[in-house]
N, C-alpha and C positions, 0 to 999 in steps of 0.2 A: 508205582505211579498212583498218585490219588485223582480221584474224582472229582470234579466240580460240585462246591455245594450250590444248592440252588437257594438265591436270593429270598429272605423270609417274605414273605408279603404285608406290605404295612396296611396303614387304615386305608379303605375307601374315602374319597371327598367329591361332592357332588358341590354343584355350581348355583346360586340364586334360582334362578329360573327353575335349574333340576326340581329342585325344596319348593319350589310353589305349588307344579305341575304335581308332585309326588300329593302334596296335601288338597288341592285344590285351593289354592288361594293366590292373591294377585305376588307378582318379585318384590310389592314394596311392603304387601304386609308382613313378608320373608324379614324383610331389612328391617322395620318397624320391631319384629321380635329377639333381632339381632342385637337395635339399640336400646331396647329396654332389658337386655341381657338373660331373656327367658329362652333362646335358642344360643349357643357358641359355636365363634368360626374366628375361623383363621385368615390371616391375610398374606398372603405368597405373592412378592411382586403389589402389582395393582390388584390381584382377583384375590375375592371373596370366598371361602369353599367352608361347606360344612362337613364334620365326616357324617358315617354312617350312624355310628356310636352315639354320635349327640342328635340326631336325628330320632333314633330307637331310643336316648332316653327322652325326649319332649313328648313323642308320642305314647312312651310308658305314663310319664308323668300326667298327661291329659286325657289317661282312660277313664271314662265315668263309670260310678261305682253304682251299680245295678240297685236303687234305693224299692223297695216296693210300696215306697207312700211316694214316687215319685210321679 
């Protein structure tokens, strides 16, 4: 008799608000970086979700780089 595999676990997706609260900033400037295609989501049904993945790359991508004539 075999065993149940267990279900792999896909990406995380968090919701507008979540991505605001997470950065400190308002849900529309969420959506603002949505439509100008510098954050990606998905659209499921009517709802918005970003995963985690594109989340961790915006915030990689908007690390400042330690200048010391800064």
């Amino acid at each position: 008799m075999s065993m149940p595999t267990k279900a792999a676990s896909g990406p995380k997706y968090h919701r507008i608000e979540t991505i605001a609260a997470k950065l400190d900033l308002s849900p529309r400037s969420v959506q603002r970086l949505i439509s100008n295609g510098t954050l990606q989501a998905v659209k499921i049904g009517g709802a918005v979700r970003v995963s985690d993945d594109e989340l961790q790359r915006l915030l990689a991508a908007s690390r400042i780089v330690r200048d010391p004539d800064f």
